[in-house]
C-alpha positions in Angstrom: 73.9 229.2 -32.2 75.3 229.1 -35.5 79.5 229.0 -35.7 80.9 231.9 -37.6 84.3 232.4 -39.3 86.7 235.2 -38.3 89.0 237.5 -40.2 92.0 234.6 -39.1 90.7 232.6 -42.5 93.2 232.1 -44.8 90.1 231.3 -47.5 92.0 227.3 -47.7 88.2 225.6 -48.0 89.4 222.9 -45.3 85.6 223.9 -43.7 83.4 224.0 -46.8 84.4 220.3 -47.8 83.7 219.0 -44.0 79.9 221.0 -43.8 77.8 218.2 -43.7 74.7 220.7 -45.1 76.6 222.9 -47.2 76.0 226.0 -45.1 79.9 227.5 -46.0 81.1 229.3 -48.8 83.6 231.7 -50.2 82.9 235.3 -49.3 84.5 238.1 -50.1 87.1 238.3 -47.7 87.0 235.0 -46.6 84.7 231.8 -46.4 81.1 232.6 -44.3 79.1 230.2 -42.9 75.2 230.2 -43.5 73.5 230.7 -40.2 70.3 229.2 -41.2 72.1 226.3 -42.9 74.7 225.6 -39.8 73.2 222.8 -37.7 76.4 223.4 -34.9 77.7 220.2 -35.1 81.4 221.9 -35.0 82.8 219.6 -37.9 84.1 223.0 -39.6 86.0 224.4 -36.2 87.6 220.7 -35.9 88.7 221.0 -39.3 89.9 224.5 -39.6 93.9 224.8 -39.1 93.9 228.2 -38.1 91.7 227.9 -35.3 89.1 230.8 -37.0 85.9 229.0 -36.5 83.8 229.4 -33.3 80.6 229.6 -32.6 78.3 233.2 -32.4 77.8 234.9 -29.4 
């Protein structure tokens, strides 16, 4: 399952630097992660200092 990044982002880009395949970027809102890029290796929640990645139910 791909990870997915909640409405808790604060849009700091600590995630899209770590994504070893590129799969986040700036949304709207907030930064989204690519669900065909993400390979769920969790690097981006490790990363994120708000705690708003997880992965998808």
């Amino acid at each position: 399952m791909a990870y997915v990044i909640s409405d808790e982002c604060v849009s700091c880009g600590t995630c899209e630097g770590e994504c070893p395949n590129g799969a986040i970027s700036q949304g709207d809102d907030h930064y989204v992660i690519d669900p065909a890029s993400c390979v769920d290796c969790g690097t981006c929640a490790e990363a994120c200092p708000t705690g708003a990645i997880s992965q998808a139910e």
